[in-house]
N, C-alpha and C positions, 0 to 999 in steps of 0.2 A: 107639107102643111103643118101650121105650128098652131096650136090652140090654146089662148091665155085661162087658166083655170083658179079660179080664186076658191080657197079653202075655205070649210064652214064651221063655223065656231057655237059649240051653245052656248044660246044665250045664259042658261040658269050656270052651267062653268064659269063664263065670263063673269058673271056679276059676284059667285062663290069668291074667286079670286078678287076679283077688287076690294071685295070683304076682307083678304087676309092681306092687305096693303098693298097688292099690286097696281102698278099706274094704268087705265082702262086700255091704253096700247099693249103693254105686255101681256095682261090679263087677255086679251083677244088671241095675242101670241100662241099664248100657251096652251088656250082652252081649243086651237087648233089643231095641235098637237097632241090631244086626249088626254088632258093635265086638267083636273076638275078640283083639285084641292090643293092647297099648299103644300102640304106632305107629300105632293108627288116634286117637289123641285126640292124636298130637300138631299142636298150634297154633301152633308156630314157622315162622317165615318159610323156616326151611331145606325144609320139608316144602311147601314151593308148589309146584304142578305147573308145569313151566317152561313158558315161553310159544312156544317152538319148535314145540311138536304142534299148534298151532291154525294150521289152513288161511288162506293167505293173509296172513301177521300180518307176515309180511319184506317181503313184497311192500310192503304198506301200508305198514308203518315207511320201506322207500325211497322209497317216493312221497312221504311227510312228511317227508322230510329233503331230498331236495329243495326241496320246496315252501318249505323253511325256508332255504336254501342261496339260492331265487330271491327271496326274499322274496313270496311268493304272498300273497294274501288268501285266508284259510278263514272259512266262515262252517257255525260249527253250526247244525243245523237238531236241535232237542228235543223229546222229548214232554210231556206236561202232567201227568205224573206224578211220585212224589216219587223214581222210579228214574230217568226222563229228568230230573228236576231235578238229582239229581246227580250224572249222567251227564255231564250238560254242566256242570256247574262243574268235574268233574274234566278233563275233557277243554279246557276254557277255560284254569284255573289250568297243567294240567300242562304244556300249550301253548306256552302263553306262558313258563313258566318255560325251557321248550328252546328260546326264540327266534322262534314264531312269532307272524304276525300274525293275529288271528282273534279275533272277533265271534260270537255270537249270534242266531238268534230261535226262538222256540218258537209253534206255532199255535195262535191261538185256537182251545178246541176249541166253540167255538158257532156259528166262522165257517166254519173253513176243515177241522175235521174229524182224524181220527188220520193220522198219519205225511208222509211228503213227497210231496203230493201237484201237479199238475200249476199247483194255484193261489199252494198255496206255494213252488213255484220259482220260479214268476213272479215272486211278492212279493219273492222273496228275490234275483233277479237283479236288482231296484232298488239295494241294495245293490252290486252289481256285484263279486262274489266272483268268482276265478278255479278256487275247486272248495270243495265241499259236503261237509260232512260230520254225517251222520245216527249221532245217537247214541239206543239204547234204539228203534230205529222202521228200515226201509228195504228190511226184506228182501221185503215183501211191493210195496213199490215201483215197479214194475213201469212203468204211465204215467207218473210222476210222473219218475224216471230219464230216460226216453226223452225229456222233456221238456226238462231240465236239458241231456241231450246236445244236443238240436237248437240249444240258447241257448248253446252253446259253455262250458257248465261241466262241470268233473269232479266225479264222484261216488264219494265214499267209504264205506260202508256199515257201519258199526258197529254189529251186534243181536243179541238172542239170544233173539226167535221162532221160531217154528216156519215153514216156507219153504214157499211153497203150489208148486202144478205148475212154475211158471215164475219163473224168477230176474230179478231186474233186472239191464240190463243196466250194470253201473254199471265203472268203475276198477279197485277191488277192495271185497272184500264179507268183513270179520272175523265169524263168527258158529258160535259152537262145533256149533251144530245143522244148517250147512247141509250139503248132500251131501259126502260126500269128509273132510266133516273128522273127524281120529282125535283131537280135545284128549279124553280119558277125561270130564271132569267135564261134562257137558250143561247145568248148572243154572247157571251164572254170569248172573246179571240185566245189567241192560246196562251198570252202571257200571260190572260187574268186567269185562266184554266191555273198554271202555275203557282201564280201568286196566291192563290186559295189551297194550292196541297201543301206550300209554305206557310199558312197559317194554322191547317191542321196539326201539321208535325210542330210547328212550336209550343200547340198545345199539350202534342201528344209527349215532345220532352217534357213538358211544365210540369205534367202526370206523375211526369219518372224521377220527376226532384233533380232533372237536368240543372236546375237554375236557384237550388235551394241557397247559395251562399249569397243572394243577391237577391229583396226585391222584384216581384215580378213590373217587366215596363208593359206599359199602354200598347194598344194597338200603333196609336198616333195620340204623337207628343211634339211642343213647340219646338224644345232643345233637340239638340244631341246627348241623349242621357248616356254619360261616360260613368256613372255609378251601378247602372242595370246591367245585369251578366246576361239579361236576355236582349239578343239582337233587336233592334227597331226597326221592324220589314216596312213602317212607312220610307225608309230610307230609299224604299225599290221603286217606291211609287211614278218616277218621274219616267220611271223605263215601260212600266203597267201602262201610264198613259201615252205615250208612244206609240208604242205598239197595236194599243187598241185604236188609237185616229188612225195609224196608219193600215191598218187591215180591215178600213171601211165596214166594222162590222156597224149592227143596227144601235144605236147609244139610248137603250133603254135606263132607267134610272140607276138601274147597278153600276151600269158603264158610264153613267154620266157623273156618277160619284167617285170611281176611280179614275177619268181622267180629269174633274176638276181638283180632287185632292193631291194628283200627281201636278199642276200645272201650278197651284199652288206654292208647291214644291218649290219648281222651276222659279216662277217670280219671285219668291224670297231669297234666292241665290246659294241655291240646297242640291240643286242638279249634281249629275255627275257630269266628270269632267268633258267625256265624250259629247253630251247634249248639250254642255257650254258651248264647245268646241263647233257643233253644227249648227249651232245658231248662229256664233259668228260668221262663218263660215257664206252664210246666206243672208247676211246682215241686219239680223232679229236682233231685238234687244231682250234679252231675257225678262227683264220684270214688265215687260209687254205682253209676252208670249201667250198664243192665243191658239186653240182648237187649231185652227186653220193653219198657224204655223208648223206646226207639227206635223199636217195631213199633206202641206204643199212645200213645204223648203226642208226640213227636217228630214219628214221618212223617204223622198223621192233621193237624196243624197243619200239615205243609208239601202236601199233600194239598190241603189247603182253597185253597188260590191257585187251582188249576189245575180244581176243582171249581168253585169259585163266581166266580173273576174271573180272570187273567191268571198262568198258572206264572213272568211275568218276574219277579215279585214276590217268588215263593220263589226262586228264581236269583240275584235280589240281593242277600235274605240270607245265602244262601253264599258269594256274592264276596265282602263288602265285608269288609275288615281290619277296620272303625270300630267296635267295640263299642257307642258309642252308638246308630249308624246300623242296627247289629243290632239291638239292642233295641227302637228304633222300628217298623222292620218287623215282629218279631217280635211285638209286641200288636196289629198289624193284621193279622196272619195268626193269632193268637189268636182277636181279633173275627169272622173267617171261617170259622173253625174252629164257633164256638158259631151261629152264623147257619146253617152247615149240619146241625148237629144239630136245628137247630129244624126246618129245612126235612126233612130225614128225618123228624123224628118225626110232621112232619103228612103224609109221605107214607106212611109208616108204616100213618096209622090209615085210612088211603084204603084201602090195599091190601086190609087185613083189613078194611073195610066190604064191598068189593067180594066177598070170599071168603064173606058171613055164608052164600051162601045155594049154598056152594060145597062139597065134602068135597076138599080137598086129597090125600086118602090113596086117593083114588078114580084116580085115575090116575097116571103114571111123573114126569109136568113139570109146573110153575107158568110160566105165561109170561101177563105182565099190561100193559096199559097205558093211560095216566090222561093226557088231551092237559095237565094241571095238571100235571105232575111236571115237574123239573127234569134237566134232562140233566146236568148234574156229580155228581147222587148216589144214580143207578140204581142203580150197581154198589152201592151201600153198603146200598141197598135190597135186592137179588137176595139178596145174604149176609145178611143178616137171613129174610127168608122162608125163604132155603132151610137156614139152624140150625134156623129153627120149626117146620119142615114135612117138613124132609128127603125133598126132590125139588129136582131140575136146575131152577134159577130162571133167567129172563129177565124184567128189566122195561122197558117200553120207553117212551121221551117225543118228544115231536113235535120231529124237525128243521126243516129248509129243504125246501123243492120236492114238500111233500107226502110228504116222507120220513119213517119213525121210526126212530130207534137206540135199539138195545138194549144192555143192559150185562148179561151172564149169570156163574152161581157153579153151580159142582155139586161132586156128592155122590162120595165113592168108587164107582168100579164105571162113571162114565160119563167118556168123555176128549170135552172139551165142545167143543174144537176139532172134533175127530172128527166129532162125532155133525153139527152145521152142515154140515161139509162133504157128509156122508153126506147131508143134507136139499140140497144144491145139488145135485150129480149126478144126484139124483131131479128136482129142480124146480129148472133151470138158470136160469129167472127171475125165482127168485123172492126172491132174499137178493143184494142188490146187492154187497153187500162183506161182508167176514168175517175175524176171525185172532183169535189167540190162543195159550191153553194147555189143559193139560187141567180144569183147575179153574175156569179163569175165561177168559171171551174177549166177545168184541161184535161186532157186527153193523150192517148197515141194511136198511131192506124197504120196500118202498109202505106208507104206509100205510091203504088198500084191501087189503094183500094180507096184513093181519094174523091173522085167521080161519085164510086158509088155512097159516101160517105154525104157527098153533097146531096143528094139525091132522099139519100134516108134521112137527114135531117133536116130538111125542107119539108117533107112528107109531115114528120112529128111536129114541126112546127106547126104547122098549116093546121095542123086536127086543136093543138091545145091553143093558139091566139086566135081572137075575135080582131074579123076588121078595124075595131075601135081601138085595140089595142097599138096599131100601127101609127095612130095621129099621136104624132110627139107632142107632150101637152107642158105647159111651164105653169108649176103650181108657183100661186100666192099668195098673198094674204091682206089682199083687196087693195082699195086703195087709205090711204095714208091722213090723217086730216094736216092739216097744216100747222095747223099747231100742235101738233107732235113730232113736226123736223126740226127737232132740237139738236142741241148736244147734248144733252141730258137724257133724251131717250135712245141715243149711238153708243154714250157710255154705257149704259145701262143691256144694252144686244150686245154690247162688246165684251160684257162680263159673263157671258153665257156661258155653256159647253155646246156647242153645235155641230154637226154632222152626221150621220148615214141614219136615218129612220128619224131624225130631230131637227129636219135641216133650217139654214140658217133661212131666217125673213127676207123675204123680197114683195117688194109691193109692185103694184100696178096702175098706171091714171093716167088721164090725158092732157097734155103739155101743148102749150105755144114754144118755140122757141124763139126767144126776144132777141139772142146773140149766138152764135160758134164759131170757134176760131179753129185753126190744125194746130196743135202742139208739141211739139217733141217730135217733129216731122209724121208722125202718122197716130195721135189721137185728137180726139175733137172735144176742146172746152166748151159746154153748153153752159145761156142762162137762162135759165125754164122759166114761164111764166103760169099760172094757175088763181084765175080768180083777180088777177090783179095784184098777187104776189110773188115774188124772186125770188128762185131759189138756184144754186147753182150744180151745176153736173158737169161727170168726165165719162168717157165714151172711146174705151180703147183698144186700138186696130182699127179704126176707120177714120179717114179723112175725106172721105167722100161727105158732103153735104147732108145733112137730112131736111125732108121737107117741114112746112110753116108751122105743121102740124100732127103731133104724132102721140101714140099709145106706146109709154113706156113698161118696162120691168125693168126695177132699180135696186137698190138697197141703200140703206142709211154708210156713211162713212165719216170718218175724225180726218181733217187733212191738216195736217202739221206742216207750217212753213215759217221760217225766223221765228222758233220756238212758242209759234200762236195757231190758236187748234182753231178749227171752222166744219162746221159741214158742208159736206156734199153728197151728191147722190151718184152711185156707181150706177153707169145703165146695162143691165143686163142682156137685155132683148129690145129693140126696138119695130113696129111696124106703122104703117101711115094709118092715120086716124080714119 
């Protein structure tokens, strides 16, 4: 059952905003959104929450300034995702550009598993660093720290998961979510976590007269100021907004100021060469480049490294300056990108073989596992099931030592870190490790003790989701007047930042449909009628007919054809009237 849910807007918001010149379509937008005053869309860099309120962040800037004073060796330790991918290039680039010395590695995750653990400190003291530093992964840490202490390295913890009973004992620990800290904004992915102890420590050099022969530069400046001795960390920006569209965190005003200021970036032709490189690659034009490109052609190909072979590979095409050298990488992370699509889609039909003789709607969770699946594209699995099915997914594929890991998505109504943990307290042996967020997290378990595994997290489900939470519901944002399907108000949605906690408009109304044709062998050109007006739609993956009369969910679109723009309306969801 699917339930069309229109959002509710205040009034006294709504009319606020039209006050400060918004057009009374956006102004509804926004005041939907819990946006009551202009000052909450502003996207300039003045409006960044300063990085003083984040716990630990001086501390850590003095310890990096030293370490850069001693000439220390730092060595990041990354995740294999496309927020640890460029978490550590920011962290790499910005580094280096304030003088330090410092290196890389990221784990394989087929060997050695998520975050800094006790094997890759080992590995990593080969290297022979004199301190650590975990970007995007460490707060959960715990052995893995203790390790690094015994081996006489420091650890520096840079994250912004959620921090289980017991802290690691590390140096210092930046992470807006851990206890004590008051940064207001929670939601910073890990490279913004980064890119904020990169602008404490620039301070904390400025302190030191690091920068005395030169003018201090701006945070963010138009040029490339080649007269400033101090670095311009907006240069990192296009990698900050990366990372955070692509690690679906919630795009509260902080984040929606570092990734319109990074996109910015992008469209002025300021990228680095790597996120040229993948735009091409997926055939974006960059001074188009939009939220969404980022979250669906960009981070899914830098995604793929770290899924199917090694994140060093996306790491390098962020480093390298060489635009050739970009482009090269850049169709072999292309190539992996489509090799996992293949591989999802045969996991895909595994799943739903397994379901035939299943009713998904019969109970609260789906939690599945196929010793054939592929451990880099559970997670990509769990979010598929759980849009079809809407229930808290877990799918799990065979590790090392008789282990499975799992990669879990859920549904509003469940906090999916929560609910694991709530299954560990109950059955403290039965989930060897665990973290996460509320929407998405992973796990490991025997796998013997999968059964029971299902079992117990059915149970916790069941206690924290309400019936209601089970009806998949499609929010929107009512219906549309007609004289706001413009181009003018498509261009205007299209200059947003939109994504996870901001998401993008769709509306809803009821349609004749006056024409449809099949297109491109399996989409359907509609021409909508309403009121006695035309307007036209496309509708794709279906060439099956739809009836005379129907209740769309749509969204405004720009369609570009012999370089002339027009609207149309993308159909989301459709049911008969």
């Amino acid at each position: 059952m699917t339930a069309i849910s229109p959002r509710t807007a205040s009034d006294s918001a709504t009319q606020n905003l039209i006050a400060n010149g918004y057009p009374p379509a956006l102004a509804r937008i926004f005041a939907a959104r819990g946006i009551s005053d202009g000052s909450q869309m502003d996207t300039t860099f003045a409006a960044l929450l300063p990085f003083d309120q984040m716990k630990g962040i001086r501390e850590m800037a003095r310890l990096l300034a030293d370490a850069i004073a001693a000439q220390k060796r730092l060595l990041v330790i990354a995740d294999y995702d496309a927020d640890g991918a460029t978490a550590c290039t920011v962290a790499v680039r910005g580094l280096r550009s304030l003088g330090a010395l410092i290196e890389f590695i990221v784990p394989n995750r087929f060997e050695y598993g998520y975050g800094l653990t006790p094997e890759i400190v080992r590995l990593a003291a080969e290297l022979k660093p004199d301190i650590l530093l975990t970007v995007d992964n460490g707060i959960a840490s715990v052995d893995g720290v203790a390790e690094a202490n015994r081996l006489g390295m420091q650890v520096l913890v840079t994250d912004h998961h959620l921090p289980g009973d017991q802290l690691p004992d590390a140096a210092c620990i930046v992470n807006p979510n851990q206890p004590g800290c008051n940064f207001p904004s929670k939601n910073l992915a890990g490279v913004g976590v980064m890119f904020y102890v990169l602008l404490a420590l620039r301070a904390e050099l400025r302190e030191r007269g690091a920068f005395e022969k030169s003018p201090p530069a701006p945070l963010l400046q138009r040029g490339e100021s080649a007269q400033s001795g101090e670095p311009n960390l907006a240069n990192l920006l296009d990698l900050v907004a990366l990372g955070t569209v692509a690690d679906v965190v919630k795009l509260d005003q902080n984040n929606r100021i570092l990734v319109q200021q990074g996109l910015q970036r992008i469209r002025a032709g300021r990228a680095c060469a790597g996120i040229n490189a993948l735009l091409r690659i997926a055939k974006r034009e960059p001074a188009k480049t939009s939220s969404l490109d980022l979250g669906f052609a960009v981070g899914p190909r830098l995604n793929a490294a770290g899924r199917l072979d090694d994140m060093s590979l996306g790491i390098a095409c962020l480093l390298t300056d060489d635009a050739i050298e970009a482009d090269s990488i850049a169709k072999e992370l292309d190539a992996l990108n489509r090799e996992r699509r293949s591989i999802e889609a045969d996991m895909q039909d595994s799943a739903l073989a397994t379901l035939e003789n299943i009713d998904p709607q019969e109970g609260y969770t789906l939690s599945l596992f196929d010793e054939g699946w592929h451990q880099g594209v559970i997670g990509i699995l769990a979010s598929r099931l759980k849009d079809k099915f809407h229930r808290p997914t877990i799918a799990f594929a065979r590790a090392n030592n008789g282990e499975i890991k799992g990669s879990g998505r859920s549904i509003p109504g469940l906090h999916l870190r929560d609910a694991l943990d709530l299954v560990s307290k109950r059955h403290p042996a039965l989930i060897k490790k665990f973290g996460g967020h509320a929407a998405a997290a992973g796990l490991s378990i025997a796998e013997a003790d999968f059964n029971a595994f299902v079992s117990a997290f059915e149970q916790a489900a069941s206690e924290l989701l309400d019936e209601r939470d089970l009806i998949r519901r499609i929010e929107t944002d009512g219906a549309l007047e007609h004289a706001d399907m413009t181009l003018e108000i498509a261009r205007l949605l299209d200059q947003q930042v939109w994504g996870q906690g901001f998401p993008a408009p769709q509306f809803d109304d009821e349609f004749a449909i006056a024409n449809q044709r099949v297109v491109g062998e399996k989409h359907l050109r509609l021409r909508l009628e309403k009121q006695g007006r035309l307007v036209d739609a496309i509708l794709f993956n279906q060439a099956d007919p739809l009836p005379d009369r129907v209740r769309l969910v749509y969204s405004l679109d720009i369609n570009e054809y012999n370089s002339k723009q027009s609207l149309q309306l993308i159909v989301r969801h459709w049911q008969p009237e």
